[in-house]
N, CA, C and O of each residue as an XYZ file, in Angstrom:
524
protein
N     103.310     87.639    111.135
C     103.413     87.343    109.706
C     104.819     86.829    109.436
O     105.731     87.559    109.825
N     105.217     85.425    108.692
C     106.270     84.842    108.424
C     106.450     85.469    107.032
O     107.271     86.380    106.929
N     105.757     85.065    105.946
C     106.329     85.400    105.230
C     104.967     86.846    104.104
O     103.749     86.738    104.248
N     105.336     87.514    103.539
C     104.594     88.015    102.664
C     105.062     89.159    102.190
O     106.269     89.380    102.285
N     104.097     90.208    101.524
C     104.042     91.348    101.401
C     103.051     92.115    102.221
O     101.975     91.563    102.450
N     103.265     93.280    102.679
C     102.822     94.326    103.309
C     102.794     95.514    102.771
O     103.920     95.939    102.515
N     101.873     96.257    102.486
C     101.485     97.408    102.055
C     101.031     98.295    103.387
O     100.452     97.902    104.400
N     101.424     99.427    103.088
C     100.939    100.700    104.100
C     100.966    102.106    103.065
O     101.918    102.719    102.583
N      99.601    102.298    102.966
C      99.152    103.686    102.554
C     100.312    104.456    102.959
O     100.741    103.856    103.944
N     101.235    105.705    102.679
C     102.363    106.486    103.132
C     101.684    107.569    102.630
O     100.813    107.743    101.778
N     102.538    108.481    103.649
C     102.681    110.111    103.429
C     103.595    110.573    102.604
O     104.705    110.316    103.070
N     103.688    111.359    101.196
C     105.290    111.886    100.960
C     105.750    110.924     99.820
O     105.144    110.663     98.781
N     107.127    110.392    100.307
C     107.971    109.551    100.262
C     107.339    108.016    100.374
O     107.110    107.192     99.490
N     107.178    107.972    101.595
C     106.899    106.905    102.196
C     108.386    106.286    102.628
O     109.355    107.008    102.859
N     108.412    104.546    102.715
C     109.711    104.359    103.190
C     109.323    103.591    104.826
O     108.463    103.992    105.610
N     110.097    102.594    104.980
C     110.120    102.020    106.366
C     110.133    103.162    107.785
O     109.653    102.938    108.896
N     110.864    104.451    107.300
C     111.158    105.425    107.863
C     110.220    106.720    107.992
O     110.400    107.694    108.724
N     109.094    106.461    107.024
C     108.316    107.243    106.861
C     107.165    107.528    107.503
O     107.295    107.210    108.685
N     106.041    108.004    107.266
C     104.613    108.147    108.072
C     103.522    107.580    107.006
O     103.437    107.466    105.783
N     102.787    107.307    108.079
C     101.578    106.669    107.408
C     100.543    107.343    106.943
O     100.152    108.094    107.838
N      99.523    107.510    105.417
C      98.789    108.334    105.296
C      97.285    108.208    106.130
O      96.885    107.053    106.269
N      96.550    109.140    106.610
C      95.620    108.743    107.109
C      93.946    108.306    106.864
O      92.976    108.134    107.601
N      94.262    108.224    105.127
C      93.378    107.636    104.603
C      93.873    106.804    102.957
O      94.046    107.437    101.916
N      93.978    105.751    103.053
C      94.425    104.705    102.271
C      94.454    104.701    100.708
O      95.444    104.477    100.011
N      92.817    105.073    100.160
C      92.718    105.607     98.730
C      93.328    107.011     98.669
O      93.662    107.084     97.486
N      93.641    108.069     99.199
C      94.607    108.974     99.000
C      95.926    109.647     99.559
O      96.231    110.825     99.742
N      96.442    108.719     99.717
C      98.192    108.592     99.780
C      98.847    108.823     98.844
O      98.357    108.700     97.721
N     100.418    109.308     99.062
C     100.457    109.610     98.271
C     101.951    108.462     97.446
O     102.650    108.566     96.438
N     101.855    107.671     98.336
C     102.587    106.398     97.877
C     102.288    105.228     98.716
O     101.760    105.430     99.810
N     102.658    103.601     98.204
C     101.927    103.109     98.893
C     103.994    102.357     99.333
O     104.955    102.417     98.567
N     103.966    101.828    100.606
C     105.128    102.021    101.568
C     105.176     99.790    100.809
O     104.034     99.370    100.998
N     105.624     99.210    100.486
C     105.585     97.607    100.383
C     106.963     97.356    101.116
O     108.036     97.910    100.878
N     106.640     96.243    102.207
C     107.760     95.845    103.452
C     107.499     94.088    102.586
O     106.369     93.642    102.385
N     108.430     93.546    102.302
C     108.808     92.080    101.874
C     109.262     91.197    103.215
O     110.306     91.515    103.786
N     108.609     90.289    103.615
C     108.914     89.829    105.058
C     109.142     88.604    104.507
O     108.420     88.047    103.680
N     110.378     88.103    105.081
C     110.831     86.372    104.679
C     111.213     85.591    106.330
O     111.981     86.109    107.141
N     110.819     84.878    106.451
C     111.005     84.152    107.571
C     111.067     85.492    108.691
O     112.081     86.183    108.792
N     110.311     85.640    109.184
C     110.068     86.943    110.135
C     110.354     87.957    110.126
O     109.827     88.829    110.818
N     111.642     88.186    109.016
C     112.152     89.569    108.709
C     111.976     90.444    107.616
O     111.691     90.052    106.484
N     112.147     91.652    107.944
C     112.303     92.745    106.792
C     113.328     92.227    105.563
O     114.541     92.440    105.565
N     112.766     91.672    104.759
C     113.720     91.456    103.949
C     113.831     92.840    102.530
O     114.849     92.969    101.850
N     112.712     93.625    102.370
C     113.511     94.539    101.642
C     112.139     95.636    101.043
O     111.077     95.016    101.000
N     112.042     96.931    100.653
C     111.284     97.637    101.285
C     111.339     98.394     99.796
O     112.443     98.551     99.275
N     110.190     98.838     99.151
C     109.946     99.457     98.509
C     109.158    100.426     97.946
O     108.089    100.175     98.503
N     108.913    101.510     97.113
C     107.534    102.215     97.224
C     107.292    102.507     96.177
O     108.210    102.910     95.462
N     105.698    102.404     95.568
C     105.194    102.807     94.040
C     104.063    103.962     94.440
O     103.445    103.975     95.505
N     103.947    104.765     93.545
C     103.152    105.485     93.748
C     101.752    105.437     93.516
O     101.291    104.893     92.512
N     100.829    106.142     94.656
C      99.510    105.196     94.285
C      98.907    105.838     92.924
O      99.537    106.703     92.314
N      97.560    105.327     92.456
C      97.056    105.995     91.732
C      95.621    106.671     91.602
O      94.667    105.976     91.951
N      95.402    107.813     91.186
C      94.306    108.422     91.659
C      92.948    107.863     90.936
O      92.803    107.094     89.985
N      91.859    108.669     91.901
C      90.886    108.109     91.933
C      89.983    108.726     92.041
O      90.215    109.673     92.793
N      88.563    108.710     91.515
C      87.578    109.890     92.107
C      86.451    108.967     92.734
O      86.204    107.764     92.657
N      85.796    110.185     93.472
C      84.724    109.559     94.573
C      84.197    108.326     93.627
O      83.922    108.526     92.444
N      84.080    107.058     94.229
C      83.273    106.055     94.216
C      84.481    105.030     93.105
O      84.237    103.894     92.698
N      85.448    105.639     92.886
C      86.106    105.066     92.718
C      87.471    104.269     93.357
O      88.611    104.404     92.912
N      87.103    103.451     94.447
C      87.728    102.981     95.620
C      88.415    101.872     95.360
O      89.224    101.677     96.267
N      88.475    100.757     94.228
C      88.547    100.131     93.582
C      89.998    100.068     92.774
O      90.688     99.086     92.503
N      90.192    101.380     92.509
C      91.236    101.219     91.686
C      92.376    101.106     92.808
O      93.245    100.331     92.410
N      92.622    101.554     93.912
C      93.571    100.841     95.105
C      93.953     99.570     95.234
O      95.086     99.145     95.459
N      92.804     98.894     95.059
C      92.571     97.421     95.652
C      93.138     96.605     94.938
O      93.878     95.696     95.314
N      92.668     97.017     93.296
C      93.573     96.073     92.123
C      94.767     96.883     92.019
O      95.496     96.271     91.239
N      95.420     98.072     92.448
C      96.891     98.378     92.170
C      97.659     97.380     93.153
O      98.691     96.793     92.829
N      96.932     97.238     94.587
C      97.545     96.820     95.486
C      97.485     94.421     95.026
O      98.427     93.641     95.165
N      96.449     94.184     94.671
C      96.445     93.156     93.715
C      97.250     92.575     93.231
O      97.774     91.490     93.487
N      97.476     93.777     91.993
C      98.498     93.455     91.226
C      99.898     93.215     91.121
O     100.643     92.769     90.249
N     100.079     93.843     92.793
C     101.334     93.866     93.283
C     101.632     92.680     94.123
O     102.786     92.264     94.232
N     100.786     92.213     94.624
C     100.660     90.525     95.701
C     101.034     91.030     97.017
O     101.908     90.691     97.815
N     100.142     91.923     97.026
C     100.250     92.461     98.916
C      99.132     90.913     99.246
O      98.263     90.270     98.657
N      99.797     90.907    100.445
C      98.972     90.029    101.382
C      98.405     90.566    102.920
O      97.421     90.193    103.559
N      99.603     91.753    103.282
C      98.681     92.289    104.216
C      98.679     93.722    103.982
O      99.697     94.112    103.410
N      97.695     94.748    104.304
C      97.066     96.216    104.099
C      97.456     96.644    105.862
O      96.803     95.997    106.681
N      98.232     97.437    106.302
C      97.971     98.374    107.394
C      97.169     99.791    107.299
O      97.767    100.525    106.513
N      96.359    100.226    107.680
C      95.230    101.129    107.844
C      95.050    101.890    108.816
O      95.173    101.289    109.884
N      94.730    103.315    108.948
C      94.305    104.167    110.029
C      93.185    103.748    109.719
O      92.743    102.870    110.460
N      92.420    104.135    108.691
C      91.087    103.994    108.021
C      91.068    103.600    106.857
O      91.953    103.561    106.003
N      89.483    103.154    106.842
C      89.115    102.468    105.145
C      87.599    102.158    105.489
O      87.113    101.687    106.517
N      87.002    102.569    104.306
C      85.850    102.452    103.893
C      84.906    101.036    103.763
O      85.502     99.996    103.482
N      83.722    101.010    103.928
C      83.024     99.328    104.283
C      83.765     99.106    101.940
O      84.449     98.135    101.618
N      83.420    100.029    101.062
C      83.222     99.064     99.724
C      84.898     99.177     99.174
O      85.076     98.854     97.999
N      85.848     99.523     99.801
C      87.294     98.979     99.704
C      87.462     98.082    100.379
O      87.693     97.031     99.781
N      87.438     98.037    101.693
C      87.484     96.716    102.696
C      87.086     95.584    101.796
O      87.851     94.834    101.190
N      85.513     95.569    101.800
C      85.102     94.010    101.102
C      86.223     93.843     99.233
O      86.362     92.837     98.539
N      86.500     94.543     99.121
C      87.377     94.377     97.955
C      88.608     93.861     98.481
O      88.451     92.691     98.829
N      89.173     94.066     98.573
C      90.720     93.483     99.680
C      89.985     92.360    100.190
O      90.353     91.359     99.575
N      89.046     92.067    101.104
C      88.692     90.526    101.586
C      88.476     89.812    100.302
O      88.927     88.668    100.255
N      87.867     90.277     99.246
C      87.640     89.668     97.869
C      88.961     89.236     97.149
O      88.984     88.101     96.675
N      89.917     89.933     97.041
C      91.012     89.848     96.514
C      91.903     89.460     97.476
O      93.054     89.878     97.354
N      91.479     88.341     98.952
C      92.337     87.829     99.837
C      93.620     88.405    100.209
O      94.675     87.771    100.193
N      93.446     90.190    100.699
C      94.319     91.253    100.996
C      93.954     90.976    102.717
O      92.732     91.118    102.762
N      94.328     90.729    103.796
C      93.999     91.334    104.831
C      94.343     92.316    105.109
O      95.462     92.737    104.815
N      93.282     93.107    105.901
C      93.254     94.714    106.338
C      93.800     94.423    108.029
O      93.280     93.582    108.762
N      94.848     95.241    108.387
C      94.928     95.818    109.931
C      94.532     96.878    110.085
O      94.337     97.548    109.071
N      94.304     97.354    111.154
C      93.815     98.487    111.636
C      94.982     99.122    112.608
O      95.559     98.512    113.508
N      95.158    100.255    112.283
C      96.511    101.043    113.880
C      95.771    102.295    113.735
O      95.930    102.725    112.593
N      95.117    102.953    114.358
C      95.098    104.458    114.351
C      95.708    105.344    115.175
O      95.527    106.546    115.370
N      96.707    104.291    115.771
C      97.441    105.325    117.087
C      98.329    105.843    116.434
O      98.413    107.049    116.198
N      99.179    104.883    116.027
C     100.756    105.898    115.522
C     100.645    105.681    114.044
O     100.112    104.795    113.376
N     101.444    106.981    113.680
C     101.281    107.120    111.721
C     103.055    106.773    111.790
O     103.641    106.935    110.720
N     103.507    106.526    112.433
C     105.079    105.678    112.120
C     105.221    104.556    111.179
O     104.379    103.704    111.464
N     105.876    104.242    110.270
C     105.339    103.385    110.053
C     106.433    101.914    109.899
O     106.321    101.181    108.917
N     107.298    101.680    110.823
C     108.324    101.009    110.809
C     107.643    100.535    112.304
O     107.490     99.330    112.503
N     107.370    101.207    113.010
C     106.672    100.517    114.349
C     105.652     99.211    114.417
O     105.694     98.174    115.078
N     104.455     99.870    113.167
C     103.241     99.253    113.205
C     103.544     97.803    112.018
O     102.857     96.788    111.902
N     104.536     98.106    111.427
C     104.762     96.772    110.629
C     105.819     95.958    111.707
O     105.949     94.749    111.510
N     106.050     96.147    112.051
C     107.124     95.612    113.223
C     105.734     94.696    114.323
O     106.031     93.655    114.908
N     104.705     95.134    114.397
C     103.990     95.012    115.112
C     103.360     93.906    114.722
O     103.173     92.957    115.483
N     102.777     93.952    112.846
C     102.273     93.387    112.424
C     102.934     91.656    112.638
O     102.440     90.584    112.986
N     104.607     92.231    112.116
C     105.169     90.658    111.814
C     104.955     89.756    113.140
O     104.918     88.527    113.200
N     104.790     90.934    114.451
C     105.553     89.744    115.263
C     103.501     89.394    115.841
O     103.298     88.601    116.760
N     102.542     89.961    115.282
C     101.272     89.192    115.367
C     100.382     90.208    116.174
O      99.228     89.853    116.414
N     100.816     91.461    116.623
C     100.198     92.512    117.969
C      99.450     93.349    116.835
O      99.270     94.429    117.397
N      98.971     93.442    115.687
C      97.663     93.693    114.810
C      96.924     93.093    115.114
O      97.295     91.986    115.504
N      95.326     93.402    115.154
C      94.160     92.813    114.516
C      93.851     93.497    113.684
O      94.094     94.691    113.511
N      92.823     92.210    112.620
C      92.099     92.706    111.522
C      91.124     94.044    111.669
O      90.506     94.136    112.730
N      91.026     94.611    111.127
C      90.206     95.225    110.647
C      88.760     94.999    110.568
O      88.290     94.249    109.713
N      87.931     95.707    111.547
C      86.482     94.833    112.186
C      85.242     96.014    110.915
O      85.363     97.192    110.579
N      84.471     95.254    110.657
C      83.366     96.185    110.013
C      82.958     97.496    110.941
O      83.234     98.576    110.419
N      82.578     97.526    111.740
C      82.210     98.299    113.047
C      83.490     99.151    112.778
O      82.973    100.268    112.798
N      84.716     99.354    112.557
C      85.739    100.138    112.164
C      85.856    101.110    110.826
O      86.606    102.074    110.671
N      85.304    100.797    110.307
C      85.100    101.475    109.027
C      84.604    103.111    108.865
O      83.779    103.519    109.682
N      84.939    103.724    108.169
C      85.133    104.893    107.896
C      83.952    105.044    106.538
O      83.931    104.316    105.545
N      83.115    106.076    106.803
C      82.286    106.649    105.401
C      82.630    106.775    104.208
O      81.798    106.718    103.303
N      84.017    106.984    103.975
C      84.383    107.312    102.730
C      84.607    108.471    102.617
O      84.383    109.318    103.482
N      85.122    108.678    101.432
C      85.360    110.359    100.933
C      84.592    111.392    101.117
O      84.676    112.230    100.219
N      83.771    111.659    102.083
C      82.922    112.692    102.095
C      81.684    112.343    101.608
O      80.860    113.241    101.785
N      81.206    111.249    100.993
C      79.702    111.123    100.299
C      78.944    111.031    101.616
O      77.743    111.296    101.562
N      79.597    110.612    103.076
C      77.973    110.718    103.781
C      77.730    109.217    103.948
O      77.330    108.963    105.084
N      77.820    108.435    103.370
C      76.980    107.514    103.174
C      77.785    105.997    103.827
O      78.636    105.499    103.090
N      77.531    105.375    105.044
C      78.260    104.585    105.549
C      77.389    103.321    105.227
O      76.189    103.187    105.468
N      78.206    102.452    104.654
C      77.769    100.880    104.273
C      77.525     99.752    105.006
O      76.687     98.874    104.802
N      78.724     99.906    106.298
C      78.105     99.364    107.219
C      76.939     99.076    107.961
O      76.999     98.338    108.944
């Protein structure tokens, strides 16, 4: 990634320095890395906002509204995913490390892939996988 915004679900704080949450609609901040010509150009964090079951949606337009262009992910659900592809967000996928200065490091220099349907996570507990 040359240039954009990057979002990563965070634990806590969040922060370039921080950990990653391990499910995206409930974090408890969302981590935004500003990348200009290949680099970290400057790093910020808003807090996400809550949501109840089936309400997956309200992530997608916080993250929207902010002009993320790319989403890093342990997990995410098939009816957030197609929202982010709708709202031309790409999703990565990392479920190895919750670091999260590694996996954006990873992202810029291209060692992400997207986020495959077959990857997707049920959701909040309803049971019910869309895929």
């Amino acid at each position: 990634m040359e240039n954009g915004r990057i979002a990563v679900p965070s634990a806590e704080k969040g922060g370039l320095d921080g950990t990653r949450s391990g499910h995206f609609g409930h974090c408890d901040v969302f981590t935004f890395i500003d990348v200009e010509n290949g680099s970290i150009k400057e790093v910020s964090t808003i807090p996400n906002q809550s949501h109840v079951q089936g309400g997956c949606m309200v992530p997608v337009n916080l993250l929207a509204e902010h002009k993320v262009n790319a989403l890093i992910v342990g997990g995410i659900g098939m009816r957030p995913l197609m929202g982010f592809k709708q709202a031309g967000i790409d999703v990565y996928h990392d479920s190895e490390r919750p670091e999260i200065k590694p996996v954006v490091e990873d992202l810029i220099a291209g060692k992400l892939s997207q986020i495959t349907d077959n990857q997707v996570c049920g959701g909040g507990g309803g049971g019910m996988n869309l895929a």
